[in-house]
CHARMM internal coordinates of N, CA and C (Angstrom, degrees):
IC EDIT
DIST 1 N 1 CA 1.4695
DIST 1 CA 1 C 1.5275
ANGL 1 N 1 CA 1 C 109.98
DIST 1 C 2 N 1.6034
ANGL 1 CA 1 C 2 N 123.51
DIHE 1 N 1 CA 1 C 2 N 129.48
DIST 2 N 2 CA 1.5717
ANGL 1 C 2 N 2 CA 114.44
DIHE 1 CA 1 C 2 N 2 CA 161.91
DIST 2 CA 2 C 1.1470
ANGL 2 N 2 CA 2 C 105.82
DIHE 1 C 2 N 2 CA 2 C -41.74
DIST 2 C 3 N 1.4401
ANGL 2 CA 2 C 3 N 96.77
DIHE 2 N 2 CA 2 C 3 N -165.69
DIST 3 N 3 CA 1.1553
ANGL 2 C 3 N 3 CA 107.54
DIHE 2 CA 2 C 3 N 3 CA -160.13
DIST 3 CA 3 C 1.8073
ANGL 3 N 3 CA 3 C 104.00
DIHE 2 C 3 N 3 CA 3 C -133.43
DIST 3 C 4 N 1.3010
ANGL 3 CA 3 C 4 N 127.95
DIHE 3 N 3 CA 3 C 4 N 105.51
DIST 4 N 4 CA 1.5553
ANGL 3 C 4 N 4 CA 120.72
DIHE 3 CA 3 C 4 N 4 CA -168.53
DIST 4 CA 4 C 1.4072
ANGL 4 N 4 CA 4 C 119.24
DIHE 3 C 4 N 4 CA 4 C -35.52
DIST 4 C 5 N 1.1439
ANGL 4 CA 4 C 5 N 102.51
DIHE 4 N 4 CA 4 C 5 N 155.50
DIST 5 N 5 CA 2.1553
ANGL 4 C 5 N 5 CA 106.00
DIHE 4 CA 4 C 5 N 5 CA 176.31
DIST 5 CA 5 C 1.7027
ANGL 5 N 5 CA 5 C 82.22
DIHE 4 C 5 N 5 CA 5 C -109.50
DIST 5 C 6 N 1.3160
ANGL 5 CA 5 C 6 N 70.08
DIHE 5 N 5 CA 5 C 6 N 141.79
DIST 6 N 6 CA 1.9317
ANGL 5 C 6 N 6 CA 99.90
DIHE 5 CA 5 C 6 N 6 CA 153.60
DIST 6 CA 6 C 1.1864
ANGL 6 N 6 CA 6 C 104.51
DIHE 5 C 6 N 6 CA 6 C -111.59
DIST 6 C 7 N 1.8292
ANGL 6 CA 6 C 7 N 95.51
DIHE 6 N 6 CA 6 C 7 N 150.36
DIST 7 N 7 CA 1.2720
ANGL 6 C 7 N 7 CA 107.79
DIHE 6 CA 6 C 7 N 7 CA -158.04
DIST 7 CA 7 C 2.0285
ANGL 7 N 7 CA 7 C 103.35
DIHE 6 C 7 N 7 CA 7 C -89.94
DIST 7 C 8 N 1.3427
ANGL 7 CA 7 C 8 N 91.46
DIHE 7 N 7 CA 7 C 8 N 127.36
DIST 8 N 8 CA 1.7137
ANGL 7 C 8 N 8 CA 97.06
DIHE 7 CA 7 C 8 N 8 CA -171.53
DIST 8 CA 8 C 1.3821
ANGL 8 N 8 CA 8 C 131.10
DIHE 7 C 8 N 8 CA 8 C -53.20
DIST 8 C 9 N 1.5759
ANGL 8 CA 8 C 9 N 117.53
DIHE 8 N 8 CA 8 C 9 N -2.63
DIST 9 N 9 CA 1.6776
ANGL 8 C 9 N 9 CA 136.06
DIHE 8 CA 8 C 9 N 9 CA 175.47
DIST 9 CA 9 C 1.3819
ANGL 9 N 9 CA 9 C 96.83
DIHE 8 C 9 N 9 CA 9 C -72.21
DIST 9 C 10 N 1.2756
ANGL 9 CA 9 C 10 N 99.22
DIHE 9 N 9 CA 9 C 10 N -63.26
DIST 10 N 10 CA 1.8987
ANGL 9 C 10 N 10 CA 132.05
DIHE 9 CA 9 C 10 N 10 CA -171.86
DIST 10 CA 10 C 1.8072
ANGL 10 N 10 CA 10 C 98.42
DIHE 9 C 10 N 10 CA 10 C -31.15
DIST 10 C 11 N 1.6065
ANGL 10 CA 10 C 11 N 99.54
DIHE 10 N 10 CA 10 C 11 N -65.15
DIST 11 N 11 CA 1.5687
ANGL 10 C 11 N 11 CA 105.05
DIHE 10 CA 10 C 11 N 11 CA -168.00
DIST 11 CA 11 C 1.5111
ANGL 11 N 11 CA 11 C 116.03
DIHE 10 C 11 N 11 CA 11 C -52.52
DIST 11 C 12 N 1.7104
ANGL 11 CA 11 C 12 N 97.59
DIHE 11 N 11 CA 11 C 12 N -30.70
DIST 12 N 12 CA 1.9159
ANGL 11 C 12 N 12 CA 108.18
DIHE 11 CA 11 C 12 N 12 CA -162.00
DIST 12 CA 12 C 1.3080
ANGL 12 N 12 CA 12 C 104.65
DIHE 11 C 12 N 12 CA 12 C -84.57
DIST 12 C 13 N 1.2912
ANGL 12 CA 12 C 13 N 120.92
DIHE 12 N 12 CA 12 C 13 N -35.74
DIST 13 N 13 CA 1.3842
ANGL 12 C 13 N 13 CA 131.43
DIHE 12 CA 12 C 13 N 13 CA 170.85
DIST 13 CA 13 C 1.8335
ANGL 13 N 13 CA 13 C 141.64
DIHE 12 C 13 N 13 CA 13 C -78.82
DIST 13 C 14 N 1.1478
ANGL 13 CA 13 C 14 N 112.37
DIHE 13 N 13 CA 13 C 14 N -31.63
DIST 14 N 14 CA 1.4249
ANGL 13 C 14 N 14 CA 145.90
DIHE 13 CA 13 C 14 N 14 CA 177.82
DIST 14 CA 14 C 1.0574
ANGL 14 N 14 CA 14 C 108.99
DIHE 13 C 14 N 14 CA 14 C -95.05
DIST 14 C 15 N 1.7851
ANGL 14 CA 14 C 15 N 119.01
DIHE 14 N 14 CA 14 C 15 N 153.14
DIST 15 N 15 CA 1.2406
ANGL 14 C 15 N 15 CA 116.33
DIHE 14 CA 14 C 15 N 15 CA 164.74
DIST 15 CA 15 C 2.0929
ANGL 15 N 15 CA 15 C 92.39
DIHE 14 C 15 N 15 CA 15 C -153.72
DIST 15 C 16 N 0.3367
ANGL 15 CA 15 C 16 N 129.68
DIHE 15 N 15 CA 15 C 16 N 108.55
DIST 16 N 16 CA 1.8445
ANGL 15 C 16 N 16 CA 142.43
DIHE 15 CA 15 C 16 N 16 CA 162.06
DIST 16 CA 16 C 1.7802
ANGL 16 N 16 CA 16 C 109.09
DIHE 15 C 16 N 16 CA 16 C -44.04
DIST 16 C 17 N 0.9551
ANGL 16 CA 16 C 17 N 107.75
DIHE 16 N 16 CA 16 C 17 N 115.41
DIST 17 N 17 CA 1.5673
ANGL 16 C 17 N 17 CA 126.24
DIHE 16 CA 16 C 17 N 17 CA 176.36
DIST 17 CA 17 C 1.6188
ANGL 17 N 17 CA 17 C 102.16
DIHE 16 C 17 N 17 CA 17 C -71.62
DIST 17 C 18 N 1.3446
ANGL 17 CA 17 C 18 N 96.06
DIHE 17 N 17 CA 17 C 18 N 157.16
DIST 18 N 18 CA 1.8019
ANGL 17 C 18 N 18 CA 108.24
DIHE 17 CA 17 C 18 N 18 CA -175.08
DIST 18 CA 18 C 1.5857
ANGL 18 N 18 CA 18 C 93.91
DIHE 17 C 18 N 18 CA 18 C -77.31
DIST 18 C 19 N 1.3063
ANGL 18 CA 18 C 19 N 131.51
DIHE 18 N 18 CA 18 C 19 N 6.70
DIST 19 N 19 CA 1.7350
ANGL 18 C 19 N 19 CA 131.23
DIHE 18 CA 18 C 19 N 19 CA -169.06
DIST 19 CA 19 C 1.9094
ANGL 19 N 19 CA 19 C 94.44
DIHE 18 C 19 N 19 CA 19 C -130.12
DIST 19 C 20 N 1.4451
ANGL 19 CA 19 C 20 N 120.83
DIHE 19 N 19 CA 19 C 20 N -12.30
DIST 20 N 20 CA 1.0035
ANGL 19 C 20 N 20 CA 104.13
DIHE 19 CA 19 C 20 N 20 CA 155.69
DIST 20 CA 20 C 1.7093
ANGL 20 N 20 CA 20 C 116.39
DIHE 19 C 20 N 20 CA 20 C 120.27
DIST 20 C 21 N 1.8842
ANGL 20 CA 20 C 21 N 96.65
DIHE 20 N 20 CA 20 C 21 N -20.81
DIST 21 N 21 CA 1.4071
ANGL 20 C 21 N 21 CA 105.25
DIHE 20 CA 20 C 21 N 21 CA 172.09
DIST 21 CA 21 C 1.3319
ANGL 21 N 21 CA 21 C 96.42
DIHE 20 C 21 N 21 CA 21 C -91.84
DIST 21 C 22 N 1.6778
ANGL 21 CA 21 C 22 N 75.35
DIHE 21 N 21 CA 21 C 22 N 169.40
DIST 22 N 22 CA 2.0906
ANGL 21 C 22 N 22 CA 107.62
DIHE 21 CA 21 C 22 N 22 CA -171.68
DIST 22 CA 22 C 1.5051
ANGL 22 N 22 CA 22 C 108.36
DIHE 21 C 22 N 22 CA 22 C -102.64
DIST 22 C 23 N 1.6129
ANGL 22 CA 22 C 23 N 109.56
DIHE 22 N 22 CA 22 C 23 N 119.63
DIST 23 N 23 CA 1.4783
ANGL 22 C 23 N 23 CA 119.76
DIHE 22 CA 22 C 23 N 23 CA -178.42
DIST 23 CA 23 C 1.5106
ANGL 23 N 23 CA 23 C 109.97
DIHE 22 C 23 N 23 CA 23 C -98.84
DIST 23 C 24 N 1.0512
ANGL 23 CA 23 C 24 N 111.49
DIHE 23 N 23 CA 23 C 24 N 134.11
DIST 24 N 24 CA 1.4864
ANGL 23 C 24 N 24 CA 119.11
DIHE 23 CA 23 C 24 N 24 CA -172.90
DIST 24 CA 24 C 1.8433
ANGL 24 N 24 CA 24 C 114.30
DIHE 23 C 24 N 24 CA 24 C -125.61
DIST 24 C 25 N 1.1631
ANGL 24 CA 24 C 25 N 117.81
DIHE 24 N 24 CA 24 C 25 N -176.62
DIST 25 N 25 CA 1.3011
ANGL 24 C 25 N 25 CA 118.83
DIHE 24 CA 24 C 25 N 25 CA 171.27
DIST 25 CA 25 C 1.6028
ANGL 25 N 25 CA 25 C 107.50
DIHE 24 C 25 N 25 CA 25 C -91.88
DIST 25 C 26 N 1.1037
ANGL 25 CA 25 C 26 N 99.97
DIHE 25 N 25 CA 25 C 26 N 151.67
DIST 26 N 26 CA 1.3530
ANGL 25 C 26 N 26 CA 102.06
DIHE 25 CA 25 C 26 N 26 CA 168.12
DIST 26 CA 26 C 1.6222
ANGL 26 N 26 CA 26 C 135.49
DIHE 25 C 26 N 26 CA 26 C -76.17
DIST 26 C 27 N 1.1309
ANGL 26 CA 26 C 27 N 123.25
DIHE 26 N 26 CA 26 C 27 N 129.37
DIST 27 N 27 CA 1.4398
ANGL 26 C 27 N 27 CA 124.83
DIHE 26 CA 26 C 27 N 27 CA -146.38
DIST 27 CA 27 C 1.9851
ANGL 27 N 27 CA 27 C 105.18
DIHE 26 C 27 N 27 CA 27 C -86.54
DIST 27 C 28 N 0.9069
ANGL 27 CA 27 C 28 N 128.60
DIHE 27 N 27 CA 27 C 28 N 156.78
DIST 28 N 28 CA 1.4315
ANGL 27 C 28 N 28 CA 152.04
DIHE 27 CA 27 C 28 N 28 CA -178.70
DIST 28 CA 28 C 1.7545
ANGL 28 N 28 CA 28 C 108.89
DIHE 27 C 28 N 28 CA 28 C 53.73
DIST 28 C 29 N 1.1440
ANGL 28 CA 28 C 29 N 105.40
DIHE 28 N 28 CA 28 C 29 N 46.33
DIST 29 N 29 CA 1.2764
ANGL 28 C 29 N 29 CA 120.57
DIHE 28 CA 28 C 29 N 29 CA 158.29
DIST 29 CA 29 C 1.9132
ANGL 29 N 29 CA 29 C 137.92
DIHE 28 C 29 N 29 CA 29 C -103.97
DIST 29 C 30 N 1.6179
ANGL 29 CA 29 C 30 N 99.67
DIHE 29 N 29 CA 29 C 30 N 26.16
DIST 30 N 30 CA 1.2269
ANGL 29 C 30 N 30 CA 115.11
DIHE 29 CA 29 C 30 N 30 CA -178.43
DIST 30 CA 30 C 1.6067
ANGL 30 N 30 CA 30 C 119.13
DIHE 29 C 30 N 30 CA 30 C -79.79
DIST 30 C 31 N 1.4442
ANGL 30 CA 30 C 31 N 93.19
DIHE 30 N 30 CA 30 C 31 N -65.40
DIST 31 N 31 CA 1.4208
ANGL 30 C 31 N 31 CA 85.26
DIHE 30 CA 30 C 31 N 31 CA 177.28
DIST 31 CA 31 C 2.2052
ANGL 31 N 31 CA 31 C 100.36
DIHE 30 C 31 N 31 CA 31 C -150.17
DIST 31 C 32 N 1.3804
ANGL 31 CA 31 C 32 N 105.39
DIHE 31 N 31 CA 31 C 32 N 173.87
DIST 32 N 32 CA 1.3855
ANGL 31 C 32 N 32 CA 100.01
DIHE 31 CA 31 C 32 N 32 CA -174.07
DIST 32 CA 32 C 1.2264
ANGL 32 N 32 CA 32 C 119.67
DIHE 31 C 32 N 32 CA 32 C 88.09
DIST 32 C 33 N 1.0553
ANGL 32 CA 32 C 33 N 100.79
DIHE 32 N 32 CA 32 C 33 N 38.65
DIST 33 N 33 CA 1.7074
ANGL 32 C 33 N 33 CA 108.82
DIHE 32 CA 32 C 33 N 33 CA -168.48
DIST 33 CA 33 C 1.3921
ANGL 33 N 33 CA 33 C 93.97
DIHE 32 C 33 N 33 CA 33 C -86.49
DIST 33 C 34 N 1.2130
ANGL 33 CA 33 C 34 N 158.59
DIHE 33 N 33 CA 33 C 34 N -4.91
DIST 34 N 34 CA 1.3028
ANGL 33 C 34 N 34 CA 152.36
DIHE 33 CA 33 C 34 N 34 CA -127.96
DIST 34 CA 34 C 1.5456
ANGL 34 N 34 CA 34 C 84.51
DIHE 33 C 34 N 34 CA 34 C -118.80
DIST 34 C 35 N 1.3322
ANGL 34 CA 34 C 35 N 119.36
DIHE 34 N 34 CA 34 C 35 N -66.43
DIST 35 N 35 CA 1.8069
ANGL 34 C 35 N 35 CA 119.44
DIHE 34 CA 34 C 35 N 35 CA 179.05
DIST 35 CA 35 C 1.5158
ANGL 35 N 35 CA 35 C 104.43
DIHE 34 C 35 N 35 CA 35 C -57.10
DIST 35 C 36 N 1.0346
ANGL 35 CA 35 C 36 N 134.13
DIHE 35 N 35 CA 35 C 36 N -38.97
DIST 36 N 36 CA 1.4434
ANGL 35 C 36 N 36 CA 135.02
DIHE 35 CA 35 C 36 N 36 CA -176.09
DIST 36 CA 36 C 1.6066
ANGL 36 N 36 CA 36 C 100.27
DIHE 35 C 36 N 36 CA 36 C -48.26
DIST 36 C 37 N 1.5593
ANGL 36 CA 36 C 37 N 116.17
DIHE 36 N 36 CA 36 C 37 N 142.34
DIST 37 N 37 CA 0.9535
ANGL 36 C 37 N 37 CA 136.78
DIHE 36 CA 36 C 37 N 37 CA 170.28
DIST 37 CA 37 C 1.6482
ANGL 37 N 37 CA 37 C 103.34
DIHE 36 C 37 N 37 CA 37 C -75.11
DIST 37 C 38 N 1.9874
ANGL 37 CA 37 C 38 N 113.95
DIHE 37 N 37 CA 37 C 38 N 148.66
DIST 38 N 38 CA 0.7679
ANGL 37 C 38 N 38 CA 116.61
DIHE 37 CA 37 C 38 N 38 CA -176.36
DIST 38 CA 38 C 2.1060
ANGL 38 N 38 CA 38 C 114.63
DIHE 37 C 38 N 38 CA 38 C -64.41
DIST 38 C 39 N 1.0087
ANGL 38 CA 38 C 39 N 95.81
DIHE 38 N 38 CA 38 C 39 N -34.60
DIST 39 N 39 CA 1.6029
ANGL 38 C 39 N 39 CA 121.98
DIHE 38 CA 38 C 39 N 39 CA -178.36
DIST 39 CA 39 C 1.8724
ANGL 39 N 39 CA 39 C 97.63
DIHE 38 C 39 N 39 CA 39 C -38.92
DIST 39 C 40 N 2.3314
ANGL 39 CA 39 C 40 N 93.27
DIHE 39 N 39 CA 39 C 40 N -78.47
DIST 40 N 40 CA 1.4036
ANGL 39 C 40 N 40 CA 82.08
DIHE 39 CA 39 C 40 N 40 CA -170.43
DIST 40 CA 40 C 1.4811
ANGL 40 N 40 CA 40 C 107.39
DIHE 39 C 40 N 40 CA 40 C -51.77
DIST 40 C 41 N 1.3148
ANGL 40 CA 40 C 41 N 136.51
DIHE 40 N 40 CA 40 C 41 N -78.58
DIST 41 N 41 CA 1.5840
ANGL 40 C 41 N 41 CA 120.40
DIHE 40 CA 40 C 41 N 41 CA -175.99
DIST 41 CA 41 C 1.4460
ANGL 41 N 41 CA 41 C 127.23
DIHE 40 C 41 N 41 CA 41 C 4.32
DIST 41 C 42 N 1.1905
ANGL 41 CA 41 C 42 N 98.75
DIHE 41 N 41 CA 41 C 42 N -58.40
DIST 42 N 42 CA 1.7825
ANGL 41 C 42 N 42 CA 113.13
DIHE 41 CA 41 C 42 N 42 CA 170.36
DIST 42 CA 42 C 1.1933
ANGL 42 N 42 CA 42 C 110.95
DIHE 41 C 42 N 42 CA 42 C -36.09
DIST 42 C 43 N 1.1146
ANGL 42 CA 42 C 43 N 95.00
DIHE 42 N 42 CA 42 C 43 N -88.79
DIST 43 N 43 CA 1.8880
ANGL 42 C 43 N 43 CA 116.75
DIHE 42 CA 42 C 43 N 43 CA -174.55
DIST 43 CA 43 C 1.8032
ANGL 43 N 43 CA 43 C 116.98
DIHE 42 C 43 N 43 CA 43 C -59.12
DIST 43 C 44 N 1.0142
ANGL 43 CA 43 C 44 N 115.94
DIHE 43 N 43 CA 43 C 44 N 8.46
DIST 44 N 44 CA 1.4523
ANGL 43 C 44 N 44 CA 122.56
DIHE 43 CA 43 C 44 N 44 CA -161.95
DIST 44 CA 44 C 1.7914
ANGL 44 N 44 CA 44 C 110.56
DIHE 43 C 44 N 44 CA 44 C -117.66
DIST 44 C 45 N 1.4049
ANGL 44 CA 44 C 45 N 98.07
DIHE 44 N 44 CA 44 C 45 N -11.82
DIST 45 N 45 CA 1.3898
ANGL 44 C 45 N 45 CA 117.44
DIHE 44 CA 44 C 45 N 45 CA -150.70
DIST 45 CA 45 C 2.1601
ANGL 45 N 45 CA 45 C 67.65
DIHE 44 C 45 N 45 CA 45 C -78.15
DIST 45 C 46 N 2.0037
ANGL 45 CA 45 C 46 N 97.33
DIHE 45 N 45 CA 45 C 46 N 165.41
DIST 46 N 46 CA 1.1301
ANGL 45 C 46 N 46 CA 128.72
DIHE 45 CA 45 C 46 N 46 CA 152.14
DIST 46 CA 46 C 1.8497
ANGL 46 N 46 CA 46 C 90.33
DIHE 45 C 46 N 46 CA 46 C 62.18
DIST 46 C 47 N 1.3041
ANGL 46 CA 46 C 47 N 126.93
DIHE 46 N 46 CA 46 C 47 N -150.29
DIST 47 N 47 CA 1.0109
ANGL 46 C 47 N 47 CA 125.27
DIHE 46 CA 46 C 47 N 47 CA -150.67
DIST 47 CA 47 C 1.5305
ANGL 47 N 47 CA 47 C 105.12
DIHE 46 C 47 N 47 CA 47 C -129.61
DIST 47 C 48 N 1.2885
ANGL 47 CA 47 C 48 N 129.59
DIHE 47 N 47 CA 47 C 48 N 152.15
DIST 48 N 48 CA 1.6972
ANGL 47 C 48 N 48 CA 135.81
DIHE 47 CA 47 C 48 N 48 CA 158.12
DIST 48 CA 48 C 1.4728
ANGL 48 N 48 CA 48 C 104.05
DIHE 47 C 48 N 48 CA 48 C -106.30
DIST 48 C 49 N 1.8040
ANGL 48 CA 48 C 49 N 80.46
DIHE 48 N 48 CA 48 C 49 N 177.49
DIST 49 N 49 CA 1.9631
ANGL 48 C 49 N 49 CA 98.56
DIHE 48 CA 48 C 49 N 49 CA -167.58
DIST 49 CA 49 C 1.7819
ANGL 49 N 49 CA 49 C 88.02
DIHE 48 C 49 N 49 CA 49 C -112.92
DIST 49 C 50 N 1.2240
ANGL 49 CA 49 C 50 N 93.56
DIHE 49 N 49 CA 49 C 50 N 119.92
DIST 50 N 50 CA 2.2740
ANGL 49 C 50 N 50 CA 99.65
DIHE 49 CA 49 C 50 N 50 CA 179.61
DIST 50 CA 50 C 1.3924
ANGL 50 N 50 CA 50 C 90.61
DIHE 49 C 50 N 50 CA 50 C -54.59
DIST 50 C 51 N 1.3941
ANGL 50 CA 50 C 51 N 113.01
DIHE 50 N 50 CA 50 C 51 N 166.59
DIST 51 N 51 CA 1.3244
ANGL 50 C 51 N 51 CA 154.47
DIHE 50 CA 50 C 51 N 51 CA -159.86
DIST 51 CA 51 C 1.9969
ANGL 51 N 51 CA 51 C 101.90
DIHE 50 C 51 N 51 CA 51 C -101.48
DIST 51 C 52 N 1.0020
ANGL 51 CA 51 C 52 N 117.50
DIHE 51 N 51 CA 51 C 52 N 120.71
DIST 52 N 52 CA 1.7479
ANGL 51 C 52 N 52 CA 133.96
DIHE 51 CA 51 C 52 N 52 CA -156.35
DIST 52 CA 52 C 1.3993
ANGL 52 N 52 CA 52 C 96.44
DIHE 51 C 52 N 52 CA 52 C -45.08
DIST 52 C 53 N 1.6852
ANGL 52 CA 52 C 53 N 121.51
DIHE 52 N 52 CA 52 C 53 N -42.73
DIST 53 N 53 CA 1.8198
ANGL 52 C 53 N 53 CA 107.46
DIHE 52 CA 52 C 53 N 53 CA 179.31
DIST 53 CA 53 C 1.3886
ANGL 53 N 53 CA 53 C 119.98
DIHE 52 C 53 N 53 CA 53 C -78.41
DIST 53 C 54 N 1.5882
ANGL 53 CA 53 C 54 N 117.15
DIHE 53 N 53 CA 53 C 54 N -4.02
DIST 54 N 54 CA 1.2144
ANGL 53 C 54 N 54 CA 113.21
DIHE 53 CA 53 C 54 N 54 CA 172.14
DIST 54 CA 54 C 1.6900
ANGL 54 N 54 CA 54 C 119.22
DIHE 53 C 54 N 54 CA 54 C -95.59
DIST 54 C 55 N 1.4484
ANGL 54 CA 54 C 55 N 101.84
DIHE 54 N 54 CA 54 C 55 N -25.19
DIST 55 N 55 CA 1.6617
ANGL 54 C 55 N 55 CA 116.31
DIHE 54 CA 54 C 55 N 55 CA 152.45
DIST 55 CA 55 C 1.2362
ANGL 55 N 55 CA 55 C 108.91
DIHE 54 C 55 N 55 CA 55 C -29.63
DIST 55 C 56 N 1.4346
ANGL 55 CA 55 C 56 N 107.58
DIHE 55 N 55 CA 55 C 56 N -72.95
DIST 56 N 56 CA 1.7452
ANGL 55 C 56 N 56 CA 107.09
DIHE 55 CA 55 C 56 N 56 CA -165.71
DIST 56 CA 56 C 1.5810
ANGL 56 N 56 CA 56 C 110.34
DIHE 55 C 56 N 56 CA 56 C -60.06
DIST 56 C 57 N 1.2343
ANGL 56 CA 56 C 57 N 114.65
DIHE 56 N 56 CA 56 C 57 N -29.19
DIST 57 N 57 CA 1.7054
ANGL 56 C 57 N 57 CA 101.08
DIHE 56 CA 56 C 57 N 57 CA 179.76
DIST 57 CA 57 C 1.6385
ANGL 57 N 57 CA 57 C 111.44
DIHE 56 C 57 N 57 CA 57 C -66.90
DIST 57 C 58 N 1.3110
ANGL 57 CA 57 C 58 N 109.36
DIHE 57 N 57 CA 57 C 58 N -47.10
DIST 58 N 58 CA 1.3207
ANGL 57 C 58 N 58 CA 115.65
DIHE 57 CA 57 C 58 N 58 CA -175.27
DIST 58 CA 58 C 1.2131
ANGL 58 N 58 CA 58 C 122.56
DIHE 57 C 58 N 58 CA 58 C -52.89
DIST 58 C 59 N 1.7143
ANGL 58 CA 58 C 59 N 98.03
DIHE 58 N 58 CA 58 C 59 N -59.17
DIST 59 N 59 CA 2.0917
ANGL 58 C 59 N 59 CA 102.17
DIHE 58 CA 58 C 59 N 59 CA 160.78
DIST 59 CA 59 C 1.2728
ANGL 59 N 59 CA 59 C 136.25
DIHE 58 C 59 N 59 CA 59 C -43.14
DIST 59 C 60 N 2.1522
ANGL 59 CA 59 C 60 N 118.49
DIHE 59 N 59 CA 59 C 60 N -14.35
DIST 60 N 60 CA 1.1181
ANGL 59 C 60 N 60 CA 103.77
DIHE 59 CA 59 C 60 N 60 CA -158.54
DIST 60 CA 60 C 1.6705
ANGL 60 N 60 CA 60 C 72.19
DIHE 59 C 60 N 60 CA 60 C -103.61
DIST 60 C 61 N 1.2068
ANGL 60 CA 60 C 61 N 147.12
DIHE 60 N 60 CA 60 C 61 N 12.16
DIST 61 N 61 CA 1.4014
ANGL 60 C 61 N 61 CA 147.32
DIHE 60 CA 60 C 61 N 61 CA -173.70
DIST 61 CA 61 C 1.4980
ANGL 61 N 61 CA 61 C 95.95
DIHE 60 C 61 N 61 CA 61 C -106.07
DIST 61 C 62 N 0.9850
ANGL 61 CA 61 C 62 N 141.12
DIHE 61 N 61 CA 61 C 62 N 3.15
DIST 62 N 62 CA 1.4983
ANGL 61 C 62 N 62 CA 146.89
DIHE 61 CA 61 C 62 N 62 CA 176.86
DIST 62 CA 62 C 1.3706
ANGL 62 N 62 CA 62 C 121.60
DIHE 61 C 62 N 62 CA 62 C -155.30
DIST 62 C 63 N 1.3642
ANGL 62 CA 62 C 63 N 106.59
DIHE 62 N 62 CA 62 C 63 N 81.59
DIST 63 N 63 CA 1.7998
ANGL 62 C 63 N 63 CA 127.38
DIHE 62 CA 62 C 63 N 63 CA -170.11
DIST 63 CA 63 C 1.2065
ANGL 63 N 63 CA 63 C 98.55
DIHE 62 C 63 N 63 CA 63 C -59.90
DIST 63 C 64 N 1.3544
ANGL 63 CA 63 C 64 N 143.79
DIHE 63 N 63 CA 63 C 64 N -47.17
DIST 64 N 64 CA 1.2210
ANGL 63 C 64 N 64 CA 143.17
DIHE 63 CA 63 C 64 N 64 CA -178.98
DIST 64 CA 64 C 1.5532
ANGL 64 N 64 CA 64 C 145.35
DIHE 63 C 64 N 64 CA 64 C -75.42
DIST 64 C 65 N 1.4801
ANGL 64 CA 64 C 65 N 90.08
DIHE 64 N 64 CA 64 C 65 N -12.88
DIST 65 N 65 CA 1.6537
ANGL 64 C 65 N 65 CA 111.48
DIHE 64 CA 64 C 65 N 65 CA 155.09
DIST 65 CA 65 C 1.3080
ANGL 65 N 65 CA 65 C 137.13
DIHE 64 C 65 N 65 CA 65 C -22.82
DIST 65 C 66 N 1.2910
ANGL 65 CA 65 C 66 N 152.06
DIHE 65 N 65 CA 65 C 66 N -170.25
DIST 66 N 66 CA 0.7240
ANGL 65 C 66 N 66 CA 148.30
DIHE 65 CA 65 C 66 N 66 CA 127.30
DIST 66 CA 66 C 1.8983
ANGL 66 N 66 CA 66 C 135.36
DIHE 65 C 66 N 66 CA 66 C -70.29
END
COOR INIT
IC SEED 1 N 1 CA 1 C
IC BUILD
């Protein structure tokens, strides 16, 4: 049997925890920071773990995961 592709967004973006969830960047931190409250900034900084129904999309885009 080949061997599956993962999908190349998946690899650049995602990363899979040794427990199995998917860590991502944190979202609306591009630009416009000026209206942004000092707070969200705070809390937004470094990375989160996605939410379990967005897990499953991501995992089935990376056969080799964990």
């Amino acid at each position: 049997m080949p061997k599956m592709k993962t999908k190349s967004s998946c690899k650049k973006r995602f990363k899979v925890t040794a427990g199995g969830r998917v860590k991502s960047g944190q979202a609306g931190k591009r630009h416009g920071m000026i209206k942004r409250s000092a707070k969200f900034i705070r809390t937004a900084r470094g990375t989160t773990v996605m939410s379990t129904p967005d897990e499953k999309i991501i995992k089935s885009m990376m056969p080799y995961s964990r």
